[in-house]
C-alpha positions as a Markdown table, in Angstrom:
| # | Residue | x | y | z |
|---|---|---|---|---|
| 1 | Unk | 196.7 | 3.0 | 97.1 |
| 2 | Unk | 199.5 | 1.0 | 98.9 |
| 3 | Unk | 202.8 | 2.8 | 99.5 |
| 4 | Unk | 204.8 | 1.7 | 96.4 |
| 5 | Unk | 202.3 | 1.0 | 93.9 |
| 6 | Unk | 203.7 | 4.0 | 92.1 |
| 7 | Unk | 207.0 | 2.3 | 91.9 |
| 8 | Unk | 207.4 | -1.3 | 89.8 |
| 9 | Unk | 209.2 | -4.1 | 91.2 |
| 10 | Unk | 211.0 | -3.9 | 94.2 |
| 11 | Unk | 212.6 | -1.4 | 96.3 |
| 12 | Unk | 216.2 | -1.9 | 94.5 |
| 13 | Unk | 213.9 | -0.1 | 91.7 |
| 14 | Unk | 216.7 | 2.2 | 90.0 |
| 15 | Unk | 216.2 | 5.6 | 89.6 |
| 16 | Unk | 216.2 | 5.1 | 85.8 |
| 17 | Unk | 213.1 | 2.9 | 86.0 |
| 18 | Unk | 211.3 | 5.5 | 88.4 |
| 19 | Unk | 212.3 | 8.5 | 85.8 |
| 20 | Unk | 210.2 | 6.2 | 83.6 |
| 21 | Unk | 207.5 | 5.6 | 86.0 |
| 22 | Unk | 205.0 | 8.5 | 85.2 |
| 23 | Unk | 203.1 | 7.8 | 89.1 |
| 24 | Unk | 206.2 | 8.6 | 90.4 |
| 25 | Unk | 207.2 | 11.6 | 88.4 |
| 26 | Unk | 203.7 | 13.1 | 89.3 |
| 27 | Unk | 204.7 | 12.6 | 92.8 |
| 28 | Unk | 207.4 | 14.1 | 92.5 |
| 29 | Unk | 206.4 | 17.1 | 91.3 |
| 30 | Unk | 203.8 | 17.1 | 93.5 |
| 31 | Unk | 206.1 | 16.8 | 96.4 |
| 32 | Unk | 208.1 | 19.7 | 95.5 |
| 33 | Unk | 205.1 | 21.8 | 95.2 |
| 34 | Unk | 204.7 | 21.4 | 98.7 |
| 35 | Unk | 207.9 | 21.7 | 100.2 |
| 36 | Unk | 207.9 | 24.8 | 98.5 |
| 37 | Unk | 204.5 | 26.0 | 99.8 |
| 38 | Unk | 205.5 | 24.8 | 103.4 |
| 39 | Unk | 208.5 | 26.6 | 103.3 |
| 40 | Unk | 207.0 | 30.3 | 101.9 |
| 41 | Unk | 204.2 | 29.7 | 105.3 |
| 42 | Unk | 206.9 | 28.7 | 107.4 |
| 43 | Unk | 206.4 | 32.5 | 109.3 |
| 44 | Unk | 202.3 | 32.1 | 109.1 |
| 45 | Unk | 201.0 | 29.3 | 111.7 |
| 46 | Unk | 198.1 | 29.4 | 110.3 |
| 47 | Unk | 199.1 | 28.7 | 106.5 |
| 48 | Unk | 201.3 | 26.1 | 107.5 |
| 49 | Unk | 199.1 | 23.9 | 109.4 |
| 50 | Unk | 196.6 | 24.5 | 107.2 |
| 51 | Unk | 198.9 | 23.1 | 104.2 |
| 52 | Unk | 200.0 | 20.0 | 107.0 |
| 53 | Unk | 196.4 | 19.4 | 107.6 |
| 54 | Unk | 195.3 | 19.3 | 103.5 |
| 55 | Unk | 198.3 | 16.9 | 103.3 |
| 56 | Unk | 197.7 | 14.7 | 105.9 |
| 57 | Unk | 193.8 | 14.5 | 104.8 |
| 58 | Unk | 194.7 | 14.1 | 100.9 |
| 59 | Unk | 197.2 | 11.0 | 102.5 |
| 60 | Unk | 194.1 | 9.1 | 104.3 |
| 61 | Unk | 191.8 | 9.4 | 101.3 |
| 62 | Unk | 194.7 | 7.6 | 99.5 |
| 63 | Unk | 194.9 | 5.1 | 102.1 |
| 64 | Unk | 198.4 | 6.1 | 102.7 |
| 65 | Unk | 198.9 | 5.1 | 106.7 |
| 66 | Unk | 201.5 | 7.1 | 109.0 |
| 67 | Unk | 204.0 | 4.8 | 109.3 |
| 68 | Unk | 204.7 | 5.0 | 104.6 |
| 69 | Unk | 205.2 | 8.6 | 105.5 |
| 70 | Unk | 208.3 | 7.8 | 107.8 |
| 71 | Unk | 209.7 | 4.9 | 105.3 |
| 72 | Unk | 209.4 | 7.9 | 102.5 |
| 73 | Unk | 211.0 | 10.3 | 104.9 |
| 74 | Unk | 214.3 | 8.0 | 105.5 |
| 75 | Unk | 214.5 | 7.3 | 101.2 |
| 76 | Unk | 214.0 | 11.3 | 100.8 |
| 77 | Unk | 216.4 | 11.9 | 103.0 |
| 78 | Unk | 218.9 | 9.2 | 101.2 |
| 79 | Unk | 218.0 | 11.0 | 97.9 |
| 80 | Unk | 218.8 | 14.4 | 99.3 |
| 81 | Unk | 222.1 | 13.1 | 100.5 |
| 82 | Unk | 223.1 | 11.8 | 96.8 |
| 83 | Unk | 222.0 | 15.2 | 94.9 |
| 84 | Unk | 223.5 | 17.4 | 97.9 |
| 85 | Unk | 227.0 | 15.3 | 98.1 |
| 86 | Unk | 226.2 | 15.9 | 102.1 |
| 87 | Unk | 226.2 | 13.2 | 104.5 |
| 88 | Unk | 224.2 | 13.5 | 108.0 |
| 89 | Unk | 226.6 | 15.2 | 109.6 |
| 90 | Unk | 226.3 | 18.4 | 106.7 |
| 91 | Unk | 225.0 | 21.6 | 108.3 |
| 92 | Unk | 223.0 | 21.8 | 105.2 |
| 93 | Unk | 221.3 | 18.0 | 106.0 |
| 94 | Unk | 220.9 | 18.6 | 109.5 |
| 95 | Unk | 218.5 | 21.0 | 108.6 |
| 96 | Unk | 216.8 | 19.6 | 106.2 |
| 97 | Unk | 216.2 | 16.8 | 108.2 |
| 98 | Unk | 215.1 | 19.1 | 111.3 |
| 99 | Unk | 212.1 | 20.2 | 109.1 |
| 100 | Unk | 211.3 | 16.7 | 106.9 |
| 101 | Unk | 211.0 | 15.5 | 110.7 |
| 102 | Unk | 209.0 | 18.3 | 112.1 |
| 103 | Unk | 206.7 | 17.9 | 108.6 |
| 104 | Unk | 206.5 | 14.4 | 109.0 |
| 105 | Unk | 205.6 | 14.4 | 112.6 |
| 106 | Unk | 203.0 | 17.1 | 111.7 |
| 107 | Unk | 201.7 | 15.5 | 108.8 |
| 108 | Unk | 200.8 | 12.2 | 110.8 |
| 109 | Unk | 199.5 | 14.2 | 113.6 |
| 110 | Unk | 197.0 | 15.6 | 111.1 |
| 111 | Unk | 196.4 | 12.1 | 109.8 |
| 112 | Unk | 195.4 | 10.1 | 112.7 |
| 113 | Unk | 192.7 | 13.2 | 113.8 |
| 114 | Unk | 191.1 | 12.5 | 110.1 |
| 115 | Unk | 191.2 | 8.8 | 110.0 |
């Protein structure tokens, strides 16, 4: 799967047309699932990495490579910016950011000892 097969076109894709895009709504949802999971095992080591390491695993049998995990991080983090009405320097983003990066970094850690 390459990185934005889920989403038609280009990136200036609107967020209409990814609404539309069921790939993407799946995602989505998926996503969210997750953050919330990795937040509720963010005081249990053990949960957590175990959550990082079925991500980053699940991400290499898609043939999703590290560096489409740090191109999604910067548009989530656009996304989050929009909905929140918070720009970088926000409290709120700067810690939202502090874990999408620690995640992230996590996440491709995981990846490269699987693939």
């Amino acid at each position: 799967m390459k990185l934005y097969s889920m989403v038609p076109g280009d990136m200036k894709t609107t967020l209409e047309e990814m609404r539309k895009n069921r790939p993407v709504r799946i995602h989505s949802a998926r996503f969210g699932e997750y953050v919330d999971k990795l937040l509720k095992a963010i005081d249990s080591p053990s949960l957590f990495q175990e959550t990082i390491d079925h991500l980053g695993s699940a991400h290499v049998r898609l043939g999703v490579e590290p560096k489409h995990l740090e191109v999604f991080g910067e548009i989530l983090f656009d996304v989050i910016e929009i909905i929140m009405k918070c720009n970088v320097s926000c409290e709120l983003m700067q810690v939202w950011k502090t874990f999408g990066i620690s995640v992230q970094n996590n996440i491709i850690a995981s990846m490269k000892t699987v693939g």
